[in-house]
N, C-alpha and C positions, 0 to 999 in steps of 0.2 A: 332466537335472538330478536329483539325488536327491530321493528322497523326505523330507518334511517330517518324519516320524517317525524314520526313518536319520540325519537331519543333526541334529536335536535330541540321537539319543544318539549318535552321533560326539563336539559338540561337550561333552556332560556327562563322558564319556570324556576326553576333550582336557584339560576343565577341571580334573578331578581329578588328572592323571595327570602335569600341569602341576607341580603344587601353590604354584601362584599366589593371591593373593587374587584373586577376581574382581574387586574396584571395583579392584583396577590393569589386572586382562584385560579388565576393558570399558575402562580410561581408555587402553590402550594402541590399542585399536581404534576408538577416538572410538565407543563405544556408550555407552550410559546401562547401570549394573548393573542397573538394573531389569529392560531388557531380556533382558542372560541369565536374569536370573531368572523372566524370563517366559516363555523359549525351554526351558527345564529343567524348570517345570513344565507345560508342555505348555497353558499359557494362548494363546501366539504361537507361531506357525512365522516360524525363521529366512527370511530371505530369500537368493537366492543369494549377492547385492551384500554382504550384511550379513555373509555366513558368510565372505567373501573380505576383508571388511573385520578381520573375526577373523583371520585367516590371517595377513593383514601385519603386523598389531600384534604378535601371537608373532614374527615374523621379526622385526621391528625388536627386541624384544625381546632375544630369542635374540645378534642380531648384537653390541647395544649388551655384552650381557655378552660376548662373545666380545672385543670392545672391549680390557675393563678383564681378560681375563684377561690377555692380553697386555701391555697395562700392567706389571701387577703382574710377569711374566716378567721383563719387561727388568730391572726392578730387580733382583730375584734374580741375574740372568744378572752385571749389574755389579760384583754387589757380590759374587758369588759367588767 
């Protein structure tokens, strides 16, 4: 497992690099903002459960935009 320090800044890295709100990165991962905010100041260490639970939430993220780009292709493609 990584270490508590390395996955704190992994995840501050992630978050920025995102450029996501966090209260939707945490609502996407069922965390409380709070808690990154407490994993980012280095008041908590992430959990591994909790850093996997991060991980999903981007993917479903990522996927659901991946979604409506497509969407939006077809229509171009139609009307193109």
């Amino acid at each position: 497992m990584a270490r508590p320090e390395k996955l704190r800044k992994v995840i501050a890295e992630i978050l920025l690099e995102s450029e996501l709100p966090r209260t939707l990165v945490a609502k996407d991962a069922e965390l409380g903002r709070a808690t990154l905010e407490a994993w980012l100041s280095g008041l908590r260490n992430p959990s591994a459960e909790s850093a996997a639970q991060l991980a999903s939430g981007l993917e479903q993220r990522a996927e659901r935009l991946q979604q409506l780009a497509i969407r939006l292709r077809k229509v171009l493609a139609e009307d193109g």
